[in-house]
Structure formats: C-alpha cells, structure tokens
N, C-alpha and C positions, 0 to 999 in steps of 0.2 A: 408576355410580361409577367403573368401567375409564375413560370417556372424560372425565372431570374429571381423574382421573392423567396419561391422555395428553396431555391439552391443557394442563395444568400442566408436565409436562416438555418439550413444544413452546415457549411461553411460557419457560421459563427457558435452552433451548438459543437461541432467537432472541436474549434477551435477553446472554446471553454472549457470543454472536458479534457483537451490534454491541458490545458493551464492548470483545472483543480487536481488532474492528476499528478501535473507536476510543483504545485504548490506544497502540495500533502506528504509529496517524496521528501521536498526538505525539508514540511516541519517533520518529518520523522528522521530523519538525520539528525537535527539539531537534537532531539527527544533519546537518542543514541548515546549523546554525550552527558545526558545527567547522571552525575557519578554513582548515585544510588541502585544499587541492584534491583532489581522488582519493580521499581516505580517507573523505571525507564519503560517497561512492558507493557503497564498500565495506562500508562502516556499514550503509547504508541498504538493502544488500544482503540482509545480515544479520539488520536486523528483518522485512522481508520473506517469509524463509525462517523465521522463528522463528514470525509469523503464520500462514502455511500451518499448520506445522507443527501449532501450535494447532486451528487451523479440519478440518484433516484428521481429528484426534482426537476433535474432536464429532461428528465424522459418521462415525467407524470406518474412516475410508478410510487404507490406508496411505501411508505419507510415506518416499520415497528423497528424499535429498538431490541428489543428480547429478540426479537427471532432473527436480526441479521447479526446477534452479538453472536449467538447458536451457530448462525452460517459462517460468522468468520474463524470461529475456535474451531470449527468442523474441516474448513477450508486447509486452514492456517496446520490444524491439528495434524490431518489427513499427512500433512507434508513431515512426516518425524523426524528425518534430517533436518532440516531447516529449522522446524523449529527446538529442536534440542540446542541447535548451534546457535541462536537469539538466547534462550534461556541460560546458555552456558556460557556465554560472553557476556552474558548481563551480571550473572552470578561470580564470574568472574572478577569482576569490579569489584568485590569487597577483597579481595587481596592485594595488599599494597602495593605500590607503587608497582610491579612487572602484573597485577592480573586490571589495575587502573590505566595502565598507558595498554594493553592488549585490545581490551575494552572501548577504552577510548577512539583506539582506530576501527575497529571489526564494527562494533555495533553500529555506530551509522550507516556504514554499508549494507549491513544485514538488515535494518530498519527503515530503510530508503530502499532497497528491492524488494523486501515484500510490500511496500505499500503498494509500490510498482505494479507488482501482479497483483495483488488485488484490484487496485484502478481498470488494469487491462483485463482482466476477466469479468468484471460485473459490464464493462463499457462492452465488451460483447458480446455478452448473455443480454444486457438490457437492449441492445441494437439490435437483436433476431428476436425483439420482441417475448422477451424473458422477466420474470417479475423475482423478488425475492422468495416468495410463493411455489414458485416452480424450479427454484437452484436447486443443482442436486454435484456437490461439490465434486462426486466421483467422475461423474462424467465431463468436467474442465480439468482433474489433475494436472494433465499431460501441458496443455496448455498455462496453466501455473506453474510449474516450472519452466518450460519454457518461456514465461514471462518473467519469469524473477530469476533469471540468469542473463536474460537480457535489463532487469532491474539494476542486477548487480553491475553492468556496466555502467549504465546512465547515472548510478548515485559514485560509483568512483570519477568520472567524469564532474560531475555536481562538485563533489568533495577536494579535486583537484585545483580547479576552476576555483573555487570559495578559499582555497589555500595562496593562490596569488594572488589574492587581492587583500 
C-alpha cells in the first residue's frame, strides 16, 4: 500500500512539473509578443526564474535568485546561436511595421522554446538529484538543444492551437 502512495505522489509531482513547464512556455510566448525590444527579454527573464523557482520547490532544492540568474545567462549564453536569434528578433521590433510583424511571429516561438529547455534540463539535473549548486551548463549543452528544438515544436503547436481559437 506504501508503494501506491509513492507512486501516486511520483505521478502527481511528474504531472506538475510538465503543467509549470508548460504553463511557463506560454507565458513566455505571450512575453514574445510585447512590441518593446528588450523588455520582452527581460520578461522572459523573469518567467524563467519564477519556473525554477517552482521546479526547485518540488524537489526541496533551494533557490538563490543571483546564482540561478548566473546559471541561466550561462546556460541561455553558452547557446550563442539561439541566443543572438532572441536578442535579434527582439531588436528587431523596433523597426516598423516588417521588423514588428518579423518579431511578432519569431519571438514567441523562440521564447516559448527556450523556456522549454530550460524546464527540461533543470527537471533533469534536479531528478538525478542535482541542485543549482552542482549545474555545470556545459555538461547539459547538448541536451538543451536538443530540448529547445524539440521546444520549438511544442510552442509552434501552442501558437497554432491558441490561433484557432
């Protein structure tokens, strides 16, 4: 009967952690579309660190803000493709109307996959019993991209889905 409790409280923490993972993906999509160059980044900063945040507390791990703000610009940084392409679709935006409608489609996508991988790489570094303490971004690279390309499917799917209706 112990191992029906456990594996029901397994089952609901998994089940949490893809809902904040995927609650976080949209609000960083929506955060995609604020037409303001820079602030969109800063936003999207924000949900980022509010998702940690979350994800650390299901799994008891503590959460300093400075030092996983350190690990996401490292993470996030490490990727210079990806993130040249966020900062240049965000920058983007202030050219009228053709770098605003550019903008307006790219970035959410782009800010809706990386949250993605970020979700998917702390959920498992924290699931092999990994703290913020012990990330060492070089050693998940590979694995964030490969999560934030499969990111980039799940927010065009998201994005398509939230278009017909």
């Amino acid at each position: 009967m112990g191992n029906d409790t456990q594996e029901n409280v397994a089952v609901e923490t998994v089940d949490s952690i893809d809902k904040t993972i995927r609650n976080h993906t949209i609000g960083s999509m929506g955060v995609g579309l604020i037409p303001l160059p820079v602030v969109d980044l800063v936003a999207l900063v924000g949900i980022q660190l509010n998702m940690l945040r979350k994800l650390a507390k299901s799994y008891d791990i503590p959460f300093f803000k400075d030092k996983v703000k350190n690990i996401l610009a490292s993470l996030i940084g490490g990727g210079i493709p990806v993130t040249l392409s966020a900062a240049f679709t965000s920058l983007m935006k202030s050219i009228p109307v053709i770098g605003q409608t550019t903008g307006a489609f790219a970035m959410p996508i782009l800010a809706g996959a990386t949250t993605y991988a970020v979700g998917k790489v702390f959920t498992q570094h924290f699931a092999s019993g990994g703290t913020f303490l012990s990330f060492d971004p070089d050693a998940v690279r590979d694995y964030y991209y490969e999560m934030f390309k499969e990111g980039q499917k799940v927010a065009s799917k998201m994005k398509k889905s939230e278009e017909k209706t």
